[in-house]
Each structure stands twice: as structure tokens, then as C-alpha cells.
NUPA-400547 format. One record per residue (C-alpha): residue number from 0; x, y, z. Coordinates in nm, 3 decimals, padded with zeros to 5 digits, always signed. Example, Ala and Ser with C-alpha at 12.3 -4.5 7.8 and 13.67 -1.06 7.14 Angstrom:
# NUPA-400547
(0, (+01.230, -00.450, +00.780)) (1, (+01.367, -00.106, +00.714)) 
//
This chain:
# NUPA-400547
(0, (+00.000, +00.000, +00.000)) (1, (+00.166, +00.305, -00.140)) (2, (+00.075, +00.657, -00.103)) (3, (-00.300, +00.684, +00.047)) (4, (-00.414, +00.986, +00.143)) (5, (-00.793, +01.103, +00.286)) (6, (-00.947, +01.436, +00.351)) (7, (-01.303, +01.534, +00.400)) (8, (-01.539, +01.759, +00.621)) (9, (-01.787, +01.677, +00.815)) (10, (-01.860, +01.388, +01.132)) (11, (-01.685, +01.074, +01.116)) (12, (-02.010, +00.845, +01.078)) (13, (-02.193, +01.120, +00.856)) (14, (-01.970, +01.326, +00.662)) (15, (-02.076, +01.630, +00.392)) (16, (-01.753, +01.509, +00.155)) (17, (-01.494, +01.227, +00.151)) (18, (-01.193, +01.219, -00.125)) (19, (-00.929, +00.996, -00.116)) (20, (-00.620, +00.905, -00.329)) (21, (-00.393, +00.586, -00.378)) (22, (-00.101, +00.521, -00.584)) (23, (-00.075, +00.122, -00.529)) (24, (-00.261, -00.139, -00.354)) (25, (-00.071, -00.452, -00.395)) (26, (-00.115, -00.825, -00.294)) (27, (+00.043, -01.100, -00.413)) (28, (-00.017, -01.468, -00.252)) (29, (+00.086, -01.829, -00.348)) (30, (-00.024, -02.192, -00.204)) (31, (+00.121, -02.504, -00.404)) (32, (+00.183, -02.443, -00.736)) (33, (-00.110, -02.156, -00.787)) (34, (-00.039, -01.790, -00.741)) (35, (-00.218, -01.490, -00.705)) (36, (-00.116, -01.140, -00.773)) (37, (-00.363, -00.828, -00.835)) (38, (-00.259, -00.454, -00.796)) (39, (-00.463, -00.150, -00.847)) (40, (-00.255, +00.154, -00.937)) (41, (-00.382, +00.534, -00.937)) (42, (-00.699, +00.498, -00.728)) (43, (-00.924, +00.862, -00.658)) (44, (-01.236, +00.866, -00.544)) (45, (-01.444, +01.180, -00.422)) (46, (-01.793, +01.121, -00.243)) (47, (-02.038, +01.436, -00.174)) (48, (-02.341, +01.364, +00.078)) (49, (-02.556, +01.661, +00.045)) (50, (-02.810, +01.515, +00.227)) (51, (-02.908, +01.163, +00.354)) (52, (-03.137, +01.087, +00.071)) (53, (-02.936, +01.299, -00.203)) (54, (-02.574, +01.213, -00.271)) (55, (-02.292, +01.141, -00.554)) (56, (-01.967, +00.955, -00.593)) (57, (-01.658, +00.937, -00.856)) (58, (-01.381, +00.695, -00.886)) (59, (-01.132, +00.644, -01.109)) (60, (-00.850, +00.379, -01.155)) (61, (-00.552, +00.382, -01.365)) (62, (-00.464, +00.078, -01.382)) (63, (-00.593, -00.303, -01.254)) (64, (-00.454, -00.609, -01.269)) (65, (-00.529, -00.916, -01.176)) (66, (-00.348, -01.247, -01.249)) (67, (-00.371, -01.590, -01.161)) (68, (-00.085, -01.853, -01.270)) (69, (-00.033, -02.222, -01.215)) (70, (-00.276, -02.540, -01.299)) (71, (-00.487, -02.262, -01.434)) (72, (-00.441, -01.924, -01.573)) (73, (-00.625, -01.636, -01.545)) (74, (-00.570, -01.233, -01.650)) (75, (-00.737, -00.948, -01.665)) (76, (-00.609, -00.622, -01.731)) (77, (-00.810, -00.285, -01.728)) (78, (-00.674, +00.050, -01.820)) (79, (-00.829, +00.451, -01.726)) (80, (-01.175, +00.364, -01.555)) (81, (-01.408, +00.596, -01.417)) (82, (-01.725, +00.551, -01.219)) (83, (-01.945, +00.793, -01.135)) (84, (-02.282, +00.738, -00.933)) (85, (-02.560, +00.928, -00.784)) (86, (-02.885, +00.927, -00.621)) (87, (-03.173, +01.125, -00.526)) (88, (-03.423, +01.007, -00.296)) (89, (-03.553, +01.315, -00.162)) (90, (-03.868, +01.337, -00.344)) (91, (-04.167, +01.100, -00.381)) (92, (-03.976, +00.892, -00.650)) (93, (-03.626, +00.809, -00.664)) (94, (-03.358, +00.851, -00.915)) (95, (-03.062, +00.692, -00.981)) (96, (-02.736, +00.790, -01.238)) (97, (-02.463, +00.556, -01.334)) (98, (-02.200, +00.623, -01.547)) (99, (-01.902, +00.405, -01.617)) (100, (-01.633, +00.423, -01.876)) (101, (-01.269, +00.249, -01.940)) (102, (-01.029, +00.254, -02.211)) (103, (-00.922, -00.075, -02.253)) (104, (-01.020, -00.415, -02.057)) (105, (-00.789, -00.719, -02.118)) (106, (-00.843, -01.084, -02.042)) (107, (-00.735, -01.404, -02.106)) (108, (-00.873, -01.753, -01.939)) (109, (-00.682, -02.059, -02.005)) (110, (-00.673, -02.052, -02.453)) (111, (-00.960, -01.778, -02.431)) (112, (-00.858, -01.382, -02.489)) (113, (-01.115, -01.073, -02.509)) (114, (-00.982, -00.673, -02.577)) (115, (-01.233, -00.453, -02.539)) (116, (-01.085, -00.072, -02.568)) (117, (-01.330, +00.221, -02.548)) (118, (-01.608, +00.126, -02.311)) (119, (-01.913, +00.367, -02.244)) (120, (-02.200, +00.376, -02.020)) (121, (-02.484, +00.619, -01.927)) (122, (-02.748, +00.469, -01.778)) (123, (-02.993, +00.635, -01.533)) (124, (-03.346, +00.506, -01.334)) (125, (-03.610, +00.734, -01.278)) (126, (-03.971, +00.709, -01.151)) (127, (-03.900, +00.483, -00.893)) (128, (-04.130, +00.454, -00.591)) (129, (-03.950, +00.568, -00.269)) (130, (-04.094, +00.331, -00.043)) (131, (-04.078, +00.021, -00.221)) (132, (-03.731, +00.101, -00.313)) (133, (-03.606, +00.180, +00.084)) (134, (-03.767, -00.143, +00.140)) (135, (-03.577, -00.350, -00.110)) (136, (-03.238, -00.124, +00.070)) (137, (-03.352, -00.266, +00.387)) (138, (-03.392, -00.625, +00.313)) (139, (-03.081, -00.583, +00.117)) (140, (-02.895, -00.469, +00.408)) (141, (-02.993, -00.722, +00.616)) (142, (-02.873, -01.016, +00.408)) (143, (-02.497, -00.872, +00.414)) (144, (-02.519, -01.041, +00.733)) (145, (-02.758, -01.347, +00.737)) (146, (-02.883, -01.567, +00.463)) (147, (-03.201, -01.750, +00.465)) (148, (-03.460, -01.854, +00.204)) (149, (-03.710, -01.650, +00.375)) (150, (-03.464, -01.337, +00.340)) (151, (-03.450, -01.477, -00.061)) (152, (-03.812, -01.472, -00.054)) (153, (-03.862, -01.085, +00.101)) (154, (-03.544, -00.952, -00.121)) (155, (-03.762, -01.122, -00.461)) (156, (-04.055, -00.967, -00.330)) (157, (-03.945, -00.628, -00.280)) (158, (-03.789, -00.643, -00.580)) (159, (-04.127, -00.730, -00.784)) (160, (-04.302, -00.447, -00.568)) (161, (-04.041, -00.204, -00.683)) (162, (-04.102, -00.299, -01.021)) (163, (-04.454, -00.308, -01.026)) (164, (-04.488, +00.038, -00.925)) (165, (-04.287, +00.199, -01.180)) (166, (-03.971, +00.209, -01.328)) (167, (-03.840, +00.405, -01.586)) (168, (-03.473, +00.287, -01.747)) (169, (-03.283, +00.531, -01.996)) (170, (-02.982, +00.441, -02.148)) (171, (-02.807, +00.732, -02.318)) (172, (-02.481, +00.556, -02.440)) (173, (-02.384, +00.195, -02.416)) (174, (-02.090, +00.162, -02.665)) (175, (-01.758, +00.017, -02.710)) (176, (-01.482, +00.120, -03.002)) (177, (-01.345, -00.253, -03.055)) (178, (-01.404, -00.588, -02.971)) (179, (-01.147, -00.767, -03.017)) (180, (-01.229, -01.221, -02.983)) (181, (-00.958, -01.475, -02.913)) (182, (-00.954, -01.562, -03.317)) (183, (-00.849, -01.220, -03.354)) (184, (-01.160, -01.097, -03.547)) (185, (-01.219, -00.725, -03.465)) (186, (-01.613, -00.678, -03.392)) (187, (-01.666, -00.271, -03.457)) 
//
């Protein structure tokens, strides 16, 4: 872990803005003949919290890798990402941004290999009912720390009351420059 700085304003449990800053985050880790190395290089992030029901994040990344060598290989390399997310629950119906891009994305599995440079997404929720979606939070929530069919059961019901109220889904860019297969045919 290499050069992590944070700074924001605000309480420690609730703060109004949180940025932070990495160069490298490194592990590496063997057992028998397998080992496993992944390092993320040029981390930011920058989180405002304008209220408790209205608030946006950013991230970027320079660089990610992950690799996995021995009785079976694995790689994936990504290159410039950025990730930027917001919500606004403050109203009767919620909203929700996402927006996600990277430059190039690299991996190979065993005698498979994918490129995929210029990535692009825009993609937003609107209409959503506030209740029905602070429900599906809460049930959510609670099965990051039990699991049970009956908690399956309430998260697929929440879900299809969310739904069934309203959703509206706009995607404004979904695109890629190159696609690039393990025959090396370039899909454009």
C-alpha cells in the first residue's frame, strides 16, 4: 500500500464530503503451485453527501490487474476507468445515475482472450417509488449479514413491488470502439 491519502469535512459516521487518493494497492499470494497477484494503481475517489437521501460519488482507476498462474491461468487487465454514481431520494420517486467508462479491458482464461478498448456507459433510473425502493435497501442490508430462504423470498418480493410500481430505465450511451475475440476478429 503506497501513497494513500484522505481528507473530507464533516462527522466521522456522517460526513458532507470524503476524497481519497492511492497510488498502489498490492497483494500477491501463493499456495502449491497456484499464485495470485492483483494490484490496483492510481486509485481517486471523491464522495459528496448533500443530504441523507441525495448524494454522488466518482472513482477512477488507472490501472488493474489481476493475475492468476499455475494449474490454471487467469488475466485481466483494465486501463483509465471511471465511475461515477448518484442518487436522489428526496422526493416521492427516486432517481438513480450511473455512469461508467474504461479505455481498454484485457483478459485471457486458459486458450480464451477478449480486448475490449473504449467502453461507455450512461445509464440512469427514474420514476422509482420511494418506499418500495427503501424497502428493497432494507432487506438488502440485512442479508450482508444473514442468509435465509425467507430473506431470498422478502429480497424477490421487494424487488417485484419495486417494479410493479414503476420504473423508468434510460440508457443514453452503451458503446464500445473494438471488440477484439480470441480468433483475432475485430467486432466494430
Amino acid at each position: 500500500l503506497l501513497g494513500m491519502e484522505y481528507n473530507g469535512s464533516g462527522d466521522l459516521f456522517a460526513p458532507i464530503f470524503l476524497n481519497s487518493k492511492m497510488q498502489t494497492f498490492s497483494f500477491e499470494g501463493e499456495k502449491d503451485k497456484n499464485a495470485l497477484k492483483f494490484t490496483f494503481e492510481g486509485l481517486a475517489s471523491a464522495s459528496d453527501f448533500e443530504s441523507r437521501s441525495k448524494y454522488s460519488n466518482a472513482f477512477s482507476l488507472e490501472n488493474m490487474n489481476v493475475a492468476l498462474s499455475g494449474e490454471e491461468k487467469f488475466f485481466i487487465d483494465v486501463k483509465d476507468v471511471k465511475v461515477s454514481l448518484a442518487s436522489d431520494t428526496q422526493n416521492t420517486f427516486a432517481k438513480m445515475y450511473a455512469k461508467s467508462s474504461f479505455k481498454e479491458f484485457h483478459m485471457s482464461a486458459d486458450a480464451i482472450t477478449t480486448k475490449v478498448q473504449d467502453f461507455n456507459y450512461d445509464i440512469s433510473l427514474n420514476e422509482m417509488d420511494k418506499e418500495a425502493l427503501e424497502e428493497l435497501q432494507d432487506v438488502i442490508a440485512e442479508a450482508k449479514s444473514t442468509s435465509s430462504d425467507t430473506l431470498e423470498l422478502k429480497m424477490r418480493e421487494s424487488f417485484v413491488k419495486l417494479l410493479s410500481r414503476g420504473v423508468v430505465l434510460n440508457v443514453d450511451d452503451f458503446s464500445f470502439k473494438n471488440v477484439v475475440l480470441e480468433d483475432g476478429k475485430n467486432l466494430n
